[in-house]
N, C-alpha and C positions, 0 to 999 in steps of 0.2 A: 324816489328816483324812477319810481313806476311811472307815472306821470311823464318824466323827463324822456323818456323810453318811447314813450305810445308820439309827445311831438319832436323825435327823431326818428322817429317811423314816417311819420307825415311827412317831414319835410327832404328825407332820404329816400323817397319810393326808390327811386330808380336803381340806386346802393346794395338795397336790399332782395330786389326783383331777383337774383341768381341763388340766394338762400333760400327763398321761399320756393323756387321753382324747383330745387334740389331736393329741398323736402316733402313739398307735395306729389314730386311723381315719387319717391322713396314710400311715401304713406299709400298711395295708390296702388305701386306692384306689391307692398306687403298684405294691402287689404285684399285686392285681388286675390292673392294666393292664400290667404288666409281664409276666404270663402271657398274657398276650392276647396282647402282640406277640411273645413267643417262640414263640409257636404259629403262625406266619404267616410267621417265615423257615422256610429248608429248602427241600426238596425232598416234597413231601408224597404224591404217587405217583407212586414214579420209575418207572421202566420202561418201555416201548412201551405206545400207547394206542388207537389202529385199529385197530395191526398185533401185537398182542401173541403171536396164536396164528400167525402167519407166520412160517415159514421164510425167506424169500425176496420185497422186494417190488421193482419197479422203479419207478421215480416221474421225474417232469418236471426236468430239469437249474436251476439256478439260475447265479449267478456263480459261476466257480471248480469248478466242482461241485458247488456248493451244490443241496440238492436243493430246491423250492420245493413249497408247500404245497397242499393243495385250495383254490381249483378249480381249481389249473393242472395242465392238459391232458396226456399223451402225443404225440407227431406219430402220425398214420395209421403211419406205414413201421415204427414203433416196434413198435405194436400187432401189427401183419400179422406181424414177423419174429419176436418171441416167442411169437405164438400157434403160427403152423406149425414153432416149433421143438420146441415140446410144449404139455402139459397148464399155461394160464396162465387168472388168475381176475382180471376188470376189478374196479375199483372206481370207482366215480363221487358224489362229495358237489356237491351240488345246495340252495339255500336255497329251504323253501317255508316256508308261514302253510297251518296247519290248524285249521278253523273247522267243529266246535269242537274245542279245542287247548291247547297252552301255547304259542303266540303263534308266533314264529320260528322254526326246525327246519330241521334237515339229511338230506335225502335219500339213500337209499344202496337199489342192490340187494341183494337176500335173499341172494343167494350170497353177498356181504362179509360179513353179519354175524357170522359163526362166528370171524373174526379178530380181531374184538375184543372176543370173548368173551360175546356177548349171547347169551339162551337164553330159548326159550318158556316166560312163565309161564302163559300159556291161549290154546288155540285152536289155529289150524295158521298155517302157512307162504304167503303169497300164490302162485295158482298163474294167476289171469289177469290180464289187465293192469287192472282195475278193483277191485281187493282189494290194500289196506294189511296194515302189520302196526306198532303204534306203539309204539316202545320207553319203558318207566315208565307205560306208559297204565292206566288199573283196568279192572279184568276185563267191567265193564260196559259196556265201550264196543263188547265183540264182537257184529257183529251191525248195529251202527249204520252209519249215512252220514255219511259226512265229507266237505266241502271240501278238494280242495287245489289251493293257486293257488303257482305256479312260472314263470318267464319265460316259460313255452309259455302263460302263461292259466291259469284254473280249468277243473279238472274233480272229477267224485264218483267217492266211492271208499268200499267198502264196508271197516269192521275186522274182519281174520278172525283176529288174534290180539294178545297184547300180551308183551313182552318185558319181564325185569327191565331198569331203570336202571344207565346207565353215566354217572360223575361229569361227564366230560369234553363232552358232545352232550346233547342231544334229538332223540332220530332217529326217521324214518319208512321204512318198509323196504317199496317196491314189486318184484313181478316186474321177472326181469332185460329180459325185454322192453320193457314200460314205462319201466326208469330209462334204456336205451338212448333211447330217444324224448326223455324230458324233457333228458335231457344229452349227448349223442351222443359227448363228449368222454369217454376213459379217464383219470381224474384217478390209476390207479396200475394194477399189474398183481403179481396173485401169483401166486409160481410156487415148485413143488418144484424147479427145478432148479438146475442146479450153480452157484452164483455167478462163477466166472468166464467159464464158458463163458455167461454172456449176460452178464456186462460187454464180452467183444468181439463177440456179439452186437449192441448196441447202439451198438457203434462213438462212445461220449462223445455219442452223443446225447439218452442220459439215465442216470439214477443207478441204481446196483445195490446195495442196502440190505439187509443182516442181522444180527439178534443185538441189539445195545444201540446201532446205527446207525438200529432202528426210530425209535426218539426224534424224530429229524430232521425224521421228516416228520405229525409228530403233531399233532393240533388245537392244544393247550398244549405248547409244548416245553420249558416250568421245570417243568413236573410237577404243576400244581396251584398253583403260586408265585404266576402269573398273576392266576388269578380270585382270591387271596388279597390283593390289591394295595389296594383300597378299604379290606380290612379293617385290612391291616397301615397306612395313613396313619391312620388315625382312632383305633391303637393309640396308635402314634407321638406324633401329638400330645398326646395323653390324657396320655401316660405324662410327656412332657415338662412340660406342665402341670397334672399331679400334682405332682409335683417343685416347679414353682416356687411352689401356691398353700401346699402342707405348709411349706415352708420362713419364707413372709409369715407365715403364720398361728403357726407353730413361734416364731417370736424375740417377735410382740406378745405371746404368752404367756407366754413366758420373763421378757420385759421386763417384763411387769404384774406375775405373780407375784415376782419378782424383789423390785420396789418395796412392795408388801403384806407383804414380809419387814424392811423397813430398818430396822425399829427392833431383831430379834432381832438381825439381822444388827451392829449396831450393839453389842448387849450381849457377843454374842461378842468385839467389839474390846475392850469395856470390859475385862473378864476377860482380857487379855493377848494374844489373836489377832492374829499378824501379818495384814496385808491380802494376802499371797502365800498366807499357810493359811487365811484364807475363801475366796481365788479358788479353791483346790483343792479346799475343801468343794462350796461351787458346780457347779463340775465334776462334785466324783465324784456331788453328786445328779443331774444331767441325764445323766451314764452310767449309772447305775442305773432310773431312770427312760426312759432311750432303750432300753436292754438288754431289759428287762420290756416296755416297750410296742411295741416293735418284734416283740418274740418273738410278744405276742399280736397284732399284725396280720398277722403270714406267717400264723398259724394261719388268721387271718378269712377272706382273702385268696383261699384256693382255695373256700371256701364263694362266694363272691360270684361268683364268675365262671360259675356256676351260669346266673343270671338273667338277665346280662350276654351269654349265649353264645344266647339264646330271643331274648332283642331283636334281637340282629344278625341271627337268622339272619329274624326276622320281617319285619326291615325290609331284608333284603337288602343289607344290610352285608357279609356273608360268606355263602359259596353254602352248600348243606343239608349238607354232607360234614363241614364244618371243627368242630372240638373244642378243646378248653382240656386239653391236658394237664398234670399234676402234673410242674413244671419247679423240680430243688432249687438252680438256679443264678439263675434268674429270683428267687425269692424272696431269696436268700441277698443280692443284690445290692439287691434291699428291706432286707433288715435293716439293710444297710450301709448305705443313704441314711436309713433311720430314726435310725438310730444316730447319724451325721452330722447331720441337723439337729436332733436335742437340743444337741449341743455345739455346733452352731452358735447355736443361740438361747442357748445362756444363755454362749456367751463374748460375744455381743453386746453382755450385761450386765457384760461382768469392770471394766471401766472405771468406770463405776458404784458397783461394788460398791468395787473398792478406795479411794474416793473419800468413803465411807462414813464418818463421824468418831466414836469413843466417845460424845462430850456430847449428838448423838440419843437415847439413849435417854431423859432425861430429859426429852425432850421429850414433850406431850400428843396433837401432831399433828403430821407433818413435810409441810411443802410443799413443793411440787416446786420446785427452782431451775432445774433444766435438761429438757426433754423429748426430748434427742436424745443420743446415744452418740457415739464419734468411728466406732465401727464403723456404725454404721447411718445416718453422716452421707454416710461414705464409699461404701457399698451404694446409697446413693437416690441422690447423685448420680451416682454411675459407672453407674447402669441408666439415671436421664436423657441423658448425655452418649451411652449406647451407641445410646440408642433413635434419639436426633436422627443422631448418626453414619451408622448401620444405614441409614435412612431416605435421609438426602442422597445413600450411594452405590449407593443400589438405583436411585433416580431417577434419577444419572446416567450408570450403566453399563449396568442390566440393569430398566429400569421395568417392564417386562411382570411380573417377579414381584407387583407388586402386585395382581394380577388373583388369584394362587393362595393360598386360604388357608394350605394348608401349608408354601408356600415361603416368606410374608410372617406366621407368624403371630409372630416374636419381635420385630417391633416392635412390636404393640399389648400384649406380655405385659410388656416391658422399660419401656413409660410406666404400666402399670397396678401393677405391682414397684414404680417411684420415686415414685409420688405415691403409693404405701400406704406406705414404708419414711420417707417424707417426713413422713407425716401429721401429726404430735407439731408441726413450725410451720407445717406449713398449719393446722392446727385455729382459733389464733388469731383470723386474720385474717377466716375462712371464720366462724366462731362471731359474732367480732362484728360481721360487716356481716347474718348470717341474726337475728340477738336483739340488735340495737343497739335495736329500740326499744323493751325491755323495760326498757332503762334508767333511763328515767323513771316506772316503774312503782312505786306505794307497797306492794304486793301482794308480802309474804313469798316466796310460792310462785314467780313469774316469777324474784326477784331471785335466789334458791338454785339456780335451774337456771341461770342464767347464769354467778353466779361459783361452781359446783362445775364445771361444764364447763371452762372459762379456767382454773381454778387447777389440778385434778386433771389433766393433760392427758396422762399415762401410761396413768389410768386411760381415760379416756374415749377414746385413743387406740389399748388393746385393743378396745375395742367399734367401732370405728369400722373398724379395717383390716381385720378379715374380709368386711364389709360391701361395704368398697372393694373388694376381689379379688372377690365376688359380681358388683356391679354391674359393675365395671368393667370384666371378664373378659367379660360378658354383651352390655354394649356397644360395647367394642371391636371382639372377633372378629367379633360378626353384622353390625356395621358392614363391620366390612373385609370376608367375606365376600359380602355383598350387594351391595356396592357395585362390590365386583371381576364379582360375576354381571350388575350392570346396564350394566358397562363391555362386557364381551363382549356385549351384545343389541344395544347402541347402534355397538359398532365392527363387527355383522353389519349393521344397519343402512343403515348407509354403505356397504358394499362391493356389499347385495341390493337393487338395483330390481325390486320385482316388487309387482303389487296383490294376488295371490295363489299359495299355495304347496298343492300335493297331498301327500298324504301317505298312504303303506300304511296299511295294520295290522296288517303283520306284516315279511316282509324286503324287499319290494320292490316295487316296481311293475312287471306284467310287459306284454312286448310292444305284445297285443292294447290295451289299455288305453291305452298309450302313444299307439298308429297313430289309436285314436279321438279320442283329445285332440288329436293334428297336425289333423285334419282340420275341426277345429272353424273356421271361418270368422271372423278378424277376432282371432283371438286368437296372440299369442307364447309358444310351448310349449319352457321350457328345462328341459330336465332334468339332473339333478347324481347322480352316482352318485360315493358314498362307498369308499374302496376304500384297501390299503397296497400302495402298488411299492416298487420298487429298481432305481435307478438305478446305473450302472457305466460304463466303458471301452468301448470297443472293443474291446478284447484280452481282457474277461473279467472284469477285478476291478471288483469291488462298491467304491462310494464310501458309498453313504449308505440306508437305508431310511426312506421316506415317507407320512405319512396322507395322500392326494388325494383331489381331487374330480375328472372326469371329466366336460367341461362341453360343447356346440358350440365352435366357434372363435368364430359371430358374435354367440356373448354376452359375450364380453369386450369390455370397455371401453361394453358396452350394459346389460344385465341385469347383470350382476357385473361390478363396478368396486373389485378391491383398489386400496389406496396405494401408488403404482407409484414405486420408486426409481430405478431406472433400466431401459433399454429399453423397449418401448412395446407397448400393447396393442393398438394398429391395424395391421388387417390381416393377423393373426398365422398363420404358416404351419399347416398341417392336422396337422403333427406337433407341437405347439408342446407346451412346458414351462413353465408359470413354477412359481419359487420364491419362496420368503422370505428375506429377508437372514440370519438362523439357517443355512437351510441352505447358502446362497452363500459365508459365513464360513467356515463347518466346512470346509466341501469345497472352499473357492478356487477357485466356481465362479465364471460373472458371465455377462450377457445376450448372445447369439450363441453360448456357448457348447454346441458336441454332445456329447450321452449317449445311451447305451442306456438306454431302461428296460423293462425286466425286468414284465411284467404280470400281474395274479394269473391269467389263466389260461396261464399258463407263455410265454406268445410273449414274444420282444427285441423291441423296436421302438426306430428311430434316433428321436430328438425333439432338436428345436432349443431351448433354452433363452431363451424371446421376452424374459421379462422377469422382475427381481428387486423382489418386493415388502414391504413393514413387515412385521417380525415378528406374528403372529398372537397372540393374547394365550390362544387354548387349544392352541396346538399348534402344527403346518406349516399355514401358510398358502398348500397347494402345489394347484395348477390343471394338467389333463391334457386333451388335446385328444379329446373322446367319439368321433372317427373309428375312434379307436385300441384300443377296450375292444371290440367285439365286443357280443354277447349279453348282457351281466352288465347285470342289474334296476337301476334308477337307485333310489336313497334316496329321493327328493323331486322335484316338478315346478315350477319356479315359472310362474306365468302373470302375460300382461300383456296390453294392446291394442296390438296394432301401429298404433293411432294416434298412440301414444307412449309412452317407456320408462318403468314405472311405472303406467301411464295403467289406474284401473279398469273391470271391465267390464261392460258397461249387461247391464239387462234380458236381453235376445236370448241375449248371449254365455253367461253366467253358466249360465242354463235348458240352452242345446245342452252345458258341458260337464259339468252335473249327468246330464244324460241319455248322456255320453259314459263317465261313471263309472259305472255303477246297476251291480248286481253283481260289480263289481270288486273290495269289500271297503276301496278307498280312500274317501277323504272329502276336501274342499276345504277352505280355511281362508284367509281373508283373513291378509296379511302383519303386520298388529298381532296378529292372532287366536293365527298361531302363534308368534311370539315370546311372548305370554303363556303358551301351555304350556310352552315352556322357560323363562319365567323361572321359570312353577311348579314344575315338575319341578326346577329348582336350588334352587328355595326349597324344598321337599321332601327333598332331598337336605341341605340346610344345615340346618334342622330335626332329622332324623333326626341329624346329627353334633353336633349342638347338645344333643341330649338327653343323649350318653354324655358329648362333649368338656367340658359347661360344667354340664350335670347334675350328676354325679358331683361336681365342684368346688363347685359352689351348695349341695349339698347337705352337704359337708363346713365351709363357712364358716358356714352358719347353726347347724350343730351347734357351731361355734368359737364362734358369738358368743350363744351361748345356756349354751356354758361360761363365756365371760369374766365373762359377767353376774352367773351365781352365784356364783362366785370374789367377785368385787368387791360383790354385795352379802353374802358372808357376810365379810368385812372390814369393812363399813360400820355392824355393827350397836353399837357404840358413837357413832360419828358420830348414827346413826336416834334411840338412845336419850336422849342429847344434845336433840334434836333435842323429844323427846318430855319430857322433863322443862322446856322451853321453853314447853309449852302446846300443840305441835304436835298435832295427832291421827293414829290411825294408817291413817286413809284418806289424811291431806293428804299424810303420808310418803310412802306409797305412787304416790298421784299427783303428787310430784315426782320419784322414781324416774324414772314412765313416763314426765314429762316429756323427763328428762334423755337415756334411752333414745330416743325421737322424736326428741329433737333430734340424736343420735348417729346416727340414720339420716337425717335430711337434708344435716346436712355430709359424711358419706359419699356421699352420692347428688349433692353437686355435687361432692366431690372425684373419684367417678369420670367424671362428666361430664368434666369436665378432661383424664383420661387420657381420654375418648373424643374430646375435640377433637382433641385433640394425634395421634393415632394416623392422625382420620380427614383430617386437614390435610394430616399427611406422604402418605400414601396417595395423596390429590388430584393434588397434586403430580406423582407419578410417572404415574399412572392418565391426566390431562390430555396428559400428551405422546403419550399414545399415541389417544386419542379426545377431539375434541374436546369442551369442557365434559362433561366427564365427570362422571357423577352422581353421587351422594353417598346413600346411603339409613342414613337410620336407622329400627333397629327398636322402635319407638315400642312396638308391643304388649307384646314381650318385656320390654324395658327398665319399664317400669310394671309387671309382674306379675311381675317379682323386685322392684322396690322394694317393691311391695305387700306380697311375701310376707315380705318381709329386714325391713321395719316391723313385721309382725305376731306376727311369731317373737321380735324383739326386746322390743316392749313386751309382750306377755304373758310374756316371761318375766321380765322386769324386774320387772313387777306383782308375778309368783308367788313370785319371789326375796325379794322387799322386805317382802311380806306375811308372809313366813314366816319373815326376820330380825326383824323386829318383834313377833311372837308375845309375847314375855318381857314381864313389867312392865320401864317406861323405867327403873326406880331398880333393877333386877337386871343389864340389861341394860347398865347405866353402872356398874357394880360399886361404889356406893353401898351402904353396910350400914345396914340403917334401925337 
């Protein structure tokens, strides 16, 4: 039957052209994206990244030996006993904002930079202490005045040269006198000498590092893996929902095409064909067909990732380093899921087809009896039962998932799957409560679009499902998405009393800035400094690392108020700790309980563990007592009237600390003001993943249903002719075509409603336990301008389809011989 297969292929090109086309761009966005995230595992620059041209570095101990990272410090006694032991070279990284700049940056003196490789591309070397040197800076910046503002305050500073770029930093390189000033702390020491003889040197009170041990103590310790981590989720999902819309979109093809065959199909049985040797025809077409169109999307495939690779890097999806390389394993495993969903869509059809009877052929038109498969009864609803499944036990184990797109996005993908794999009996009911009152209409044209919709319901059911994965993909995710960003605003909310929040413009807010905002008269000046510790034992082992905030003690339970599970937020000792129940679980910790924690700039500190609070819905919801951090820039300020907690502040206050900021480079912001820019910055960010994750897909389903169309109206053009020997004219064809098409895009458009209920209901659910009335957003904008566009695409090509089967005279065309 193989044979029989490869000359129905030949002599059905045309037949087939919407199958193959369906599959080969299915092959192409999966291989695409498949290259994309094979490019994002690994190891991408391994090697030492500070210390690369170092022999020898010593660095700040962590647990165990752990060695800990910039900015933790040296001890004094460390420094003194390897210097006077010989020839050793400090290094100090330091966060400043250079204005003008590329925003955040790392300080480092001139002497370091030779170890990690950086080299003048113009200019000289700083040699007083008011003369920079800015690494990746253009040539034209030698010469200029720069700002630079660091924990000590701003000062100017003149470029007297610029350095090639290195992947890992943005650095600024002052005199070693100068970096001594801004940071006084030695965050490492290089040295020619003998490695052991300053490991007992430093007597375990710090680490002695060489060879492929630099790694350890490097900005990125995965090698690049790191900063690849945005890019590689967004592959991820892409790649996963590639997968599942190729697959929707692969079987309503298969199924439609399938049906537009029944009658050949049918005379094949006449002629003697067992229904075991059409299943195997069947087959060997959609392996021929999957083989051929799969080969040409590996081809398209690396073409595509071309443009794909200028977005990311425009939009900051992936840093300016990262590449698409030519992967023959990433594609090859394309082929295979190409390949796999041909035979999956048309064994979809095997049930169908063997059910096929000889005495069809003699039929003039066959109607559909059934609009569902047993395999495609069984796919809708096992992706229904999984989604509701999925859903119930996220909400009852683990609800916080609901807040992350990419840990929650197979529920809204698994209701948007069953109500498209559904669609053939939802069509019915959906059809005639949207055209019930067409009913009563005396008007040919009304009455043709209602009973060819209800009758043909295969057909109209290819046009309808790419629509639904469009829509309903569109709605779902940005729902879930949004809704998880507006649960995190609302549960920051609740935990931050403040009428307003400070904010840099670059990495911190320093000192001087600070002391002037204290002094502001009548105002509560709490500052939050963003920071990763590590907590541990007493005797040395590390339990857990944590993202904290670094807060007063007497903002707890006043200015910041987590949801305290147990222990309590009054009165809390000067060393205090709280957690999140996340990290209490992990580590079997609980409130009273003591830890070391381990602080970025390398000091232990004993800390009491005050209190255990709800899990954080972006992270560690963990709080550090600001006694304890020293120096290090706070992230943010929140402000309030000490006339009360929250309480905004009048005239007076506002003015004295606008005038407490003025060249500090910060800016004020009332507490709704800056929750707006995060929510926009996530709504920017959801955007940005919207365009590859649901682009890509949106764009593949309107090319599906602008194939189904022509498939289905170059099958129709005896129906049309029919139709036209009746008195019809070949405008009024036409425009019941584009009726029928509209109307294919509105039951689409409430069937993905549907999966957008459903997806955004379970969500609720989960999302509510954790905030209360938790909000629910949908994206109204988006959602209308893919209907718009899913409308548009479909009925002009309905139009153009219809117009150009109807060409023939009706009596040619109905194969009538005058």
């Amino acid at each position: 039957m193989l044979s029989i297969a490869a000359a129905t292929l030949r002599h059905r090109l045309v037949g087939f052209v919407g199958a193959f086309l369906a599959l080969a761009l299915g092959t192409t966005m999966i291989g695409m994206m498949a290259l994309t995230l094979a490019a994002t595992f690994g190891t991408p620059h391994p090697g030492p990244q500070r210390f690369k041209e170092a022999s020898t570095v010593i660095a700040p101990q962590g647990f165990q030996g752990r060695p800990m990272k910039a900015p933790a410090v040296l001890s004094a006694d460390v420094v003194t006993k390897v210097t006077e032991a010989g020839k050793a070279t400090a290094d100090r990284s330091f966060p400043v904002r250079l204005n003008p700049g590329s925003g955040a940056m790392t300080g480092h003196p001139w002497t370091s930079a030779v170890f990690a490789g950086y080299h003048l591309v113009a200019g000289r070397a700083p040699q007083t202490p008011d003369e920079i040197v800015v690494a990746g800076g253009a040539r034209s910046l030698i010469g200029r005045q720069a700002e630079a503002v660091t924990s000590d305050g701003a000062g100017r500073y003149r470029v007297v040269g610029v350095t090639d770029a290195l992947w890992f930093e943005n650095a600024v390189f002052f005199s070693t006198a100068e970096a001594e000033r801004l940071s006084p702390g030695a965050n490492a020491l290089v040295s020619d000498q003998n490695a052991d003889q300053l490991s007992a040197l430093v007597g375990g009170r710090a680490v002695v590092l060489g060879g492929r041990d630099l790694t350890r103590v490097d900005p990125d310790s995965t090698g690049g893996a790191q900063a690849l981590a945005n890019a590689q989720a967004m592959a991820g999902s892409t790649t996963g929902l590639a997968v599942c819309v190729a697959v929707f979109v692969v079987i309503a093809t298969f199924a439609f095409a399938t049906e537009q065959r029944r009658r050949e199909l049918a005379l094949l049985r006449l002629v003697g064909a067992a229904p075991r040797q059409v299943r195997r025809m069947v087959l060997g077409e959609a392996l021929l067909i999957g083989l051929a169109a799969a080969a040409a999307g590996c081809v398209l495939a690396p073409l595509c990732t071309v443009p794909l690779r200028s977005w990311m890097l425009d939009h900051d999806v992936a840093p300016s380093w990262f590449t698409i390389p030519f992967n023959p394993l990433a594609l090859l495993i394309s082929f295979v899921i190409g390949v796999a969903a041909a035979l999956a869509g048309s064994a979809a059809t095997l049930v169908r087809v063997s059910l096929i009877r000889p005495i069809e052929v003699l039929r003039e038109s066959v109607v559909e009896r059934r609009g569902m498969t047993p395999i495609r009864w069984l796919l809708g609803i096992g992706m229904l039962i999984g989604a509701v499944v999925a859903g119930i036990t996220i909400s009852r184990t683990e609800p916080y998932l609901a807040a992350s797109a990419r840990k929650y996005e197979a529920v809204p993908v698994l209701y948007v799957g069953a109500v498209t794999l559904l669609a053939p009996i939802l069509l019915r009911p959906v059809t005639r409560l949207l055209i019930g009152p067409l009913r009563g209409s005396a008007k040919a044209g009304p009455l043709l679009v209602r009973e060819n919709i209800l009758t043909y319901r295969r057909r109209t059911a290819a046009t309808v499902a790419p629509i639904v994965v469009a829509v309903g993909l569109v709605g779902t995710l940005l729902t879930m998405q949004k809704s998880g960003d507006a649960a995190v605003l609302a549960r920051q909310r609740q935990e931050i009393q403040a009428a307003d929040v400070v904010v840099p413009g670059g990495s911190g807010i320093d000192a001087r800035t600070l002391g002037r905002l204290s002094a502001v008269p009548g105002v509560r000046v709490t500052p939050a400094t963003s920071m990763n510790i590590r907590i541990g034992t007493a005797q040395g082992d590390q339990i857990d690392s944590l993202s904290a905030n670094a807060v007063p003690a007497a903002a707890l339970g006043t200015t910041i108020t987590p949801p305290v599970l147990s222990g309590s937020l009054a009165s809390p000792p000067e060393n205090f700790l709280v957690i999140d129940e996340h990290a209490a679980r992990s580590n079997s910790l609980s409130a009273g309980d003591q830890v070391v924690t381990l602080l970025p700039t390398g000091e232990k500190v004993p800390t009491v563990i005050a209190a255990v609070a709800a899990r954080g819905l972006t992270g560690d919801d963990t709080y550090l007592s600001a006694s304890l951090t020293g120096a290090l820039m706070p992230s943010r300020v929140y402000l309030d009237s000490t006339a009360g907690v929250g309480r905004a502040l009048d005239e007076e206050q506002t003015a004295a600390v606008n005038q407490a900021l003025a060249g500090s480079g910060t800016h004020v912001l009332t507490y709704g003001e800056y929750q707006e820019t995060q929510r926009a910055h996530a709504a920017e960010q959801t955007d940005n993943a919207a365009v590859v994750i649901l682009g890509i897909a949106l764009a593949y389903a309107l090319i599906a249903v602008a194939n189904t169309l022509i498939m289905a109206m170059a099958g129709r053009r005896r129906e049309f002719a029919l139709l036209g020997l009746a008195g019809a004219v070949r405008r009024q064809i036409v425009k019941v075509a584009a009726a029928e098409a509209a109307v294919a895009v509105v039951v689409a458009t409430v069937l993905a409603a549907v999966a957008t209920g459903l997806a955004a209901a379970t969500q609720y659910v989960s999302l509510n336990k954790l905030v209360a009335d938790a909000p629910t957003v949908i994206p109204w904008a988006q959602l209308l301008a893919t209907v718009t566009l899913c409308a548009l695409v479909t009925v002009v090509t309905a139009s153009m389809a219809a117009g150009r089967a109807t060409r023939r005279r009706a009596i040619e065309a109905a194969g009538i011989r005058e």
